[in-house]
KEKOLKE-857389 format. One line per field, with one value per residue (C-alpha): z, x, y; residue in one letter. Coordinates in nm, 3 decimals. Each point is the difference from the previous one (the first is absolute). Layout:
w = [Z, ...]
u = [X, ...]
v = [Y, ...]
milo = [a, ...]
REM end
This chain:
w = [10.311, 0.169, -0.164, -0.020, 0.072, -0.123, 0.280, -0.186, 0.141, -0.076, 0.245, 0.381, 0.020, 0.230, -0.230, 0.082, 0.356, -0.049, -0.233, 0.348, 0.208, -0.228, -0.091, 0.366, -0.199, -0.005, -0.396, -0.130, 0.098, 0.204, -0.045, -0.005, -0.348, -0.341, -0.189, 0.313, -0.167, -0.372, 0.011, 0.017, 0.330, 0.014, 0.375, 0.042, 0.241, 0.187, -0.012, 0.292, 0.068, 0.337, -0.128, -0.147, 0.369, 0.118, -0.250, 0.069, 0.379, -0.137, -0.260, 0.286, -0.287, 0.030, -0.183, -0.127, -0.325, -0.064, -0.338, -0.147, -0.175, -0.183, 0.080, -0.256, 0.172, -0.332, -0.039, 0.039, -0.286, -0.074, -0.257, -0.322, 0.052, -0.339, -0.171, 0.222, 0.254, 0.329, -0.046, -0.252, -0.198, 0.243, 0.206, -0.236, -0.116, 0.389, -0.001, -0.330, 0.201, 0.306, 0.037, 0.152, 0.072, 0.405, -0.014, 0.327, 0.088, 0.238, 0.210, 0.290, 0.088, 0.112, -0.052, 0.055, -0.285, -0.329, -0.249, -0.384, -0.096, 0.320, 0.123, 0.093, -0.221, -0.070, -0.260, -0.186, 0.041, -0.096, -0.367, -0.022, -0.008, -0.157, -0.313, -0.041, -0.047, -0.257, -0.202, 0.008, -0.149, -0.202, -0.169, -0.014, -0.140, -0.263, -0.123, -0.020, -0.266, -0.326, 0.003, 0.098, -0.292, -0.244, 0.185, -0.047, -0.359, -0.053, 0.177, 0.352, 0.262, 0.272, -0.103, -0.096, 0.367, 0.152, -0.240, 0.130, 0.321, -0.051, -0.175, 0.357, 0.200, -0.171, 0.026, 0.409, 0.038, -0.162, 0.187, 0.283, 0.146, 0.046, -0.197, 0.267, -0.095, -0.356, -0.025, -0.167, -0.013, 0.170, -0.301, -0.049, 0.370, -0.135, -0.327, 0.247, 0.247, -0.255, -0.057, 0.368, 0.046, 0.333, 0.086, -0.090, 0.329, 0.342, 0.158, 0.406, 0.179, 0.317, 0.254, 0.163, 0.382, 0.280, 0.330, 0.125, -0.345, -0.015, 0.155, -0.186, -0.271, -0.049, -0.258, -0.262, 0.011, -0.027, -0.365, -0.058, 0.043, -0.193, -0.309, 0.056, -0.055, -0.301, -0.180, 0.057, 0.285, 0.351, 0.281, 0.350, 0.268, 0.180, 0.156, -0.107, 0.340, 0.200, -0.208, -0.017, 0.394, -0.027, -0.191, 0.264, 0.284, 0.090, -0.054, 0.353, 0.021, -0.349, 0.166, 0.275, -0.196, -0.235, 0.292, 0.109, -0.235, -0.096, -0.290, -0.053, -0.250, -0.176, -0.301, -0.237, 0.089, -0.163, -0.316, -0.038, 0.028, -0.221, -0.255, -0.011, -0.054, -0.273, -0.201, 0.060, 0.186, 0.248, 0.218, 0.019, 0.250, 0.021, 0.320, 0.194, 0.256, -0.225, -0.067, -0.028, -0.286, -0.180, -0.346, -0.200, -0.279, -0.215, 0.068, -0.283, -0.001, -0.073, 0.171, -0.262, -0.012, 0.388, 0.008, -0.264, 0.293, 0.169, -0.294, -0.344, -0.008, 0.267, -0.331, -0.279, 0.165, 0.198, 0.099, 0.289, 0.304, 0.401, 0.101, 0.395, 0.072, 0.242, 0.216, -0.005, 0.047, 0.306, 0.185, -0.127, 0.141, -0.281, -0.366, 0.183, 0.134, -0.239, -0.242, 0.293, 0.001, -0.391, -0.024, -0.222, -0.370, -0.314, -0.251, -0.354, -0.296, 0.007, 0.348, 0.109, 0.321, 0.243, 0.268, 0.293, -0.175, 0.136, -0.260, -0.101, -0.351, -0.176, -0.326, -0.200, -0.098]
u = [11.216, -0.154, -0.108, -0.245, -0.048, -0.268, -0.078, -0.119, -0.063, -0.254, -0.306, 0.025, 0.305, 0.017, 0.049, -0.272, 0.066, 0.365, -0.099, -0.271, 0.312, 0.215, -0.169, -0.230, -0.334, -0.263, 0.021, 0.036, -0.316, 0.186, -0.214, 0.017, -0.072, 0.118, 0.001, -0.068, 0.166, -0.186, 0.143, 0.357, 0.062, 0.304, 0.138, 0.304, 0.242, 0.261, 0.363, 0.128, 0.360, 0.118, 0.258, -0.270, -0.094, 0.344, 0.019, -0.280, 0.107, 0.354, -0.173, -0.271, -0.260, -0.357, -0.128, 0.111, -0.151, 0.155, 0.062, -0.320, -0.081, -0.297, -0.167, -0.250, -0.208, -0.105, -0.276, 0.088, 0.187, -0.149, 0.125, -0.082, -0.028, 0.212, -0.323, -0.207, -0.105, -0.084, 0.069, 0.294, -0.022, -0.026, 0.216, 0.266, -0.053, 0.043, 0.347, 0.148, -0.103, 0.267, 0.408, 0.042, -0.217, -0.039, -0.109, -0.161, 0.064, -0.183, 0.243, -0.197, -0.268, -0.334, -0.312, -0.220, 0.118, -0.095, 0.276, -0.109, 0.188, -0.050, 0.343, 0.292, 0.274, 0.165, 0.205, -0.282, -0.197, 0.300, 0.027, -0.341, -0.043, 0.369, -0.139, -0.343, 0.239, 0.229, -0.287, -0.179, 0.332, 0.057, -0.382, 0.110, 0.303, -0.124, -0.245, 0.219, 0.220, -0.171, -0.054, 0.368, 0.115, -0.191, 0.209, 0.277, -0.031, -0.012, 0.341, -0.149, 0.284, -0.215, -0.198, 0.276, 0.172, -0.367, 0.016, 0.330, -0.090, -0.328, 0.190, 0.211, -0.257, -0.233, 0.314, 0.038, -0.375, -0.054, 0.280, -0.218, 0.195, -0.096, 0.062, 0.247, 0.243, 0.025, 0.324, 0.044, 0.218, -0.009, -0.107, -0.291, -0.138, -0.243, -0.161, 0.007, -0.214, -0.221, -0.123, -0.177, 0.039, -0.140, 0.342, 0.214, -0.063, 0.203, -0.166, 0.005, -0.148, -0.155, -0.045, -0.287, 0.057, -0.169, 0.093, 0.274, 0.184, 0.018, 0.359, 0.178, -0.256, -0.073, 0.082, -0.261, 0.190, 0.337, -0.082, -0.143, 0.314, 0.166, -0.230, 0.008, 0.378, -0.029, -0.197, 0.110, -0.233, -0.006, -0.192, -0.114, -0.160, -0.284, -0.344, -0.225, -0.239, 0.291, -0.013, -0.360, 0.013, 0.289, -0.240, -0.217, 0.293, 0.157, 0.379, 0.050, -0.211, 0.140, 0.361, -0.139, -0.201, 0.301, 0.260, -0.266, -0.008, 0.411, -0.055, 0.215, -0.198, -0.326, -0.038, -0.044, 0.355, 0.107, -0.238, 0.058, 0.467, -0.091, -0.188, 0.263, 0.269, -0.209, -0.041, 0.364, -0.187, 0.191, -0.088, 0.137, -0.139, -0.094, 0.013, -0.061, -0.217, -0.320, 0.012, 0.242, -0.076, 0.100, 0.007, -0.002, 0.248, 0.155, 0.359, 0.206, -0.192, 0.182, -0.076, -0.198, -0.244, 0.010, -0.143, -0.232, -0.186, -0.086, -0.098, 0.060, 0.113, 0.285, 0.144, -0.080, 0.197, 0.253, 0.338, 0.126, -0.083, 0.106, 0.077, 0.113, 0.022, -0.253, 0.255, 0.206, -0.350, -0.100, 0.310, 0.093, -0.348, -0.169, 0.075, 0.229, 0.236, 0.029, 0.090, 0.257, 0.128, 0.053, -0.207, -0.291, 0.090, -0.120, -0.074, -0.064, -0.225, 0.206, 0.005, -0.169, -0.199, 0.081, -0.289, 0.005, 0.113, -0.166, -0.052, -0.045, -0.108, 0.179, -0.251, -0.118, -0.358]
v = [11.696, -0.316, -0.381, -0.152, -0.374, -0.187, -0.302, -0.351, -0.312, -0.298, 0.050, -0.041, 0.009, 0.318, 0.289, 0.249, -0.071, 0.125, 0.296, 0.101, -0.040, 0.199, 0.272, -0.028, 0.052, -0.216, 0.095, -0.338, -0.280, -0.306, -0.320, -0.339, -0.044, 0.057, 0.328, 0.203, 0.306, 0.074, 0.333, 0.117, 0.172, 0.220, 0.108, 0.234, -0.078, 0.221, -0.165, -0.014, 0.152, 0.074, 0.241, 0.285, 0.024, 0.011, 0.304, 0.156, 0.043, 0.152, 0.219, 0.147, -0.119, 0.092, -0.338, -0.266, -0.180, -0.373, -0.124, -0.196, -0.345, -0.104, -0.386, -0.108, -0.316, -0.132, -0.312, -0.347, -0.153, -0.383, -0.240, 0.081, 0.392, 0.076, -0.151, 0.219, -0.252, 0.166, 0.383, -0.049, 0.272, 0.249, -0.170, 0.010, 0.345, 0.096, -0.105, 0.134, 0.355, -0.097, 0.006, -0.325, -0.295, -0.114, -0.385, -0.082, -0.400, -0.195, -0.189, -0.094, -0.261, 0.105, -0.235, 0.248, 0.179, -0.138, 0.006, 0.047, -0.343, -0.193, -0.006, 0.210, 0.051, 0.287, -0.055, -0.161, 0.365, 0.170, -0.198, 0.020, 0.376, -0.005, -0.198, 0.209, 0.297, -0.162, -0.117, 0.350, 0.133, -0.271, 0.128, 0.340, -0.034, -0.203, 0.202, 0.294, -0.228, 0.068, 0.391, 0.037, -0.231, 0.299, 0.253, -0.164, -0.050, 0.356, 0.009, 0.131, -0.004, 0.012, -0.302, -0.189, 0.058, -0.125, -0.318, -0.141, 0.097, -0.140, -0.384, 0.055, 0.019, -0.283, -0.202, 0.026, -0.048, -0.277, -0.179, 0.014, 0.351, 0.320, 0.315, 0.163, -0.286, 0.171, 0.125, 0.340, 0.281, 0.344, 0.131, -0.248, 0.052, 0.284, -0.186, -0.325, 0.164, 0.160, -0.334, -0.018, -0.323, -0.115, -0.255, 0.235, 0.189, -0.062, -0.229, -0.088, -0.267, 0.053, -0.301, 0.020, -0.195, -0.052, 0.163, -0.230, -0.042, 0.420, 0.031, -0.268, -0.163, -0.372, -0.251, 0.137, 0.341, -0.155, -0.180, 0.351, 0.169, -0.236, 0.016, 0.358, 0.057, -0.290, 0.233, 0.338, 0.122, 0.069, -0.106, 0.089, -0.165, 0.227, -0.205, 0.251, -0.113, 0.186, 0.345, 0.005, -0.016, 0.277, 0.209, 0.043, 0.133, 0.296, 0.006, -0.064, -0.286, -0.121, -0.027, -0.154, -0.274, -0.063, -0.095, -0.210, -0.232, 0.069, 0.204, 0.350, 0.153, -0.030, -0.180, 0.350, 0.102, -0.335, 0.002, 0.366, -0.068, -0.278, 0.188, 0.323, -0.282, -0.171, 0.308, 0.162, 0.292, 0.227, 0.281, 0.339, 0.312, 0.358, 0.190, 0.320, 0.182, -0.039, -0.382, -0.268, -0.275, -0.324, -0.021, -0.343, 0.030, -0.381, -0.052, 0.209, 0.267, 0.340, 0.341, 0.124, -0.220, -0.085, 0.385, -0.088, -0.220, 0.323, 0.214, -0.050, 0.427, -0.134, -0.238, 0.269, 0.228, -0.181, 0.216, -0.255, -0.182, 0.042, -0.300, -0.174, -0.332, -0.098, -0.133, 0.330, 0.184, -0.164, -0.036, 0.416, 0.114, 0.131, 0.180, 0.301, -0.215, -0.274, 0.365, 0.126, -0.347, -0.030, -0.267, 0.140, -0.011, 0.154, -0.278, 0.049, -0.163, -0.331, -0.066, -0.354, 0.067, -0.281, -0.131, 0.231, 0.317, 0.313, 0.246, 0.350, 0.110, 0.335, 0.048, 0.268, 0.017]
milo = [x, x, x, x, x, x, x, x, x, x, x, x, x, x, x, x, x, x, x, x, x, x, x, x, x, x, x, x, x, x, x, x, x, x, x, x, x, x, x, x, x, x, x, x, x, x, x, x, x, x, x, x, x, x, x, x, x, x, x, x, x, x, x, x, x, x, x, x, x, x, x, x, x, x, x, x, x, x, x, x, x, x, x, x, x, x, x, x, x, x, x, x, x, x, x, x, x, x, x, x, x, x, x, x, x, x, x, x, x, x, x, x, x, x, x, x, x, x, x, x, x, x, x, x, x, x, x, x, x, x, x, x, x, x, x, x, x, x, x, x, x, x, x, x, x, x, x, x, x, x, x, x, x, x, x, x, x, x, x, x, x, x, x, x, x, x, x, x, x, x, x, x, x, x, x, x, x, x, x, x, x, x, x, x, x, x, x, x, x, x, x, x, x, x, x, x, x, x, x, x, x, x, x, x, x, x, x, x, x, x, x, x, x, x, x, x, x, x, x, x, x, x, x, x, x, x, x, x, x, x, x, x, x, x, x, x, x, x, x, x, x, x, x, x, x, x, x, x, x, x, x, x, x, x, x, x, x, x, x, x, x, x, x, x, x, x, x, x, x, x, x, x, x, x, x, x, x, x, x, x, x, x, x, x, x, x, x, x, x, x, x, x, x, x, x, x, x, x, x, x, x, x, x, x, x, x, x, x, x, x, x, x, x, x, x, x, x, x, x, x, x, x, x, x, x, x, x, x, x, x, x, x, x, x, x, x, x, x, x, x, x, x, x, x, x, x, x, x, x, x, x, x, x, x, x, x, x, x, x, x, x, x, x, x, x]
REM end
């Protein structure tokens, strides 16, 4: 299991140059002008974890195959896209497809770089594309109103759960909030998301700085941070200049540039921690002389279905799971010892895999 985050932004405001960087293609047009990308480009990313390698040198592993995430660089968003100005529609359709909305923010000054409204303000940009959403769902939900009143005439549960969720909904939007404010029940979190609305989805704003406000921001990503946490969201700091010089470097010369400029890690590691913490995802492993791998798993999940990552047979026919702590794995040497040292258990259908687990699947096919 990976995500997928949809990246959004007004024009210029260096979002295709941090999809380049993050997915080090040249996949996605950079240009000093609006609507540079017309078509969706999606680039995969390895996560980085230090600790798969760490395993993979215990377990003698002949490869090693990171977790993966999915960045959509979708087309510039402009004021009035929810009435299809610019590449609304399509834009808008781009992001019901993703997990989790990135918002790139300009927070630096560069003349030579024309911004869409003639100034810099982030927070501006961020309401801006925050309002095009809310009245594209305000549309949708509204039209859904009347065939869902028929249903529930004729005594349709389903439609009359949808209606009050819909009334709910209409209620938070048209206060000028967005639909993840809507406060529901665990029970209601299926029938809520069935309604795809496009502020219902995690949301995390990335500041976009120039080189010398990397390491500790400015005063355009502070008010960012702020407004983030007001509504709900997170927010990192990344200058998307650096990473697309990072793309180009080995490792090596990566660590180098990066304690040259005081930075201890590049900008993905940040977006990618941010993300994972966004959408409650965790990582668990597999390991042994053929390969040692991550797995991307949400917080909660049971063993079951933590097999049913790998192979949906591994869930059918789930008998139990081996599991070590990575901690106990590492410092034990391997699967043998962490067994001679009691420290491998057998977990059954109810277990909760924590982060770090390393796993082995008993199923019958």
């Amino acid at each position: 299991m990976g995500f997928k985050c949809g990246i959004v932004g007004l024009p210029n405001v260096g979002k295709s140059t941090l999809f380049n960087a993050l997915t080090r293609t040249a996949a996605a047009q950079a240009a000093n002008f609006p609507f540079c990308t017309i078509e969706p480009n999606v680039g995969e990313v390895s996560v980085p974890d230090a600790r798969l390698d760490t395993l993979a040198r215990v377990a003698k592993s002949a490869s090693v195959i990171p977790a993966r995430m999915s960045f959509v660089d979708i087309a510039g968003l402009v004021k009035g896209a929810s009435q299809g100005e610019g590449l609304g529609n399509q834009f808008l359709a781009n992001i019901r497809e993703c997990d989790a909305v990135i918002y790139v923010l300009r927070c630096f000054e560069d003349p030579n770089i024309i911004h869409v409204s003639g100034r810099v303000d982030p927070l501006a940009d961020a309401e801006i594309v925050e309002t095009e959403l809310m009245l594209a769902d305000l549309e949708s939900l509204e039209k859904r109103v009347s065939g869902l009143e028929k249903k529930a005439k004729q005594n349709d549960k389903d439609a009359k759960v949808a209606l009050d969720l819909i009334a709910r909904s209409l209620a938070v939007l048209r206060d000028g909030r967005p639909a993840r404010h809507v406060e529901r029940s665990e029970e209601e979190e299926k029938p809520f998301r069935e309604l795809q609305l496009l502020t219902a989805k995690p949301v995390l704003y990335v500041c976009n700085v120039d080189e010398g406000s990397a390491a500790d921001g400015n005063a355009m990503t502070e008010k960012v941070r702020a407004y983030a946490e007001a509504n709900g969201a997170g927010a990192v700091v990344i200058s998307a200049e650096i990473e697309s010089q990072l793309a180009q470097l080995s490792d090596e010369e990566q660590a180098e540039f990066l304690s040259s400029i005081g930075l201890e890690e590049p900008g993905l590691n940040k977006l990618i921690r941010a993300g994972y913490a966004l959408l409650g995802l965790q990582t668990y492993f597999t390991a042994g002389p053929k390969e040692a791998r991550a797995w991307t798993i949400t917080s909660g999940t049971r063993a079951p279905q933590a097999a049913g990552v790998i192979h949906s047979d591994f869930e059918r026919g789930f008998i139990r799971a081996q599991t070590i702590a990575y901690d106990d794995y590492v410092a034990l040497g391997g699967e043998v010892p962490a067994k001679e040292a009691g420290k491998a258990r057998d977990e059954g259908k109810d277990y909760v895999v924590r982060d770090g687990d390393v796993m082995l699947f008993k199923f019958n096919t």
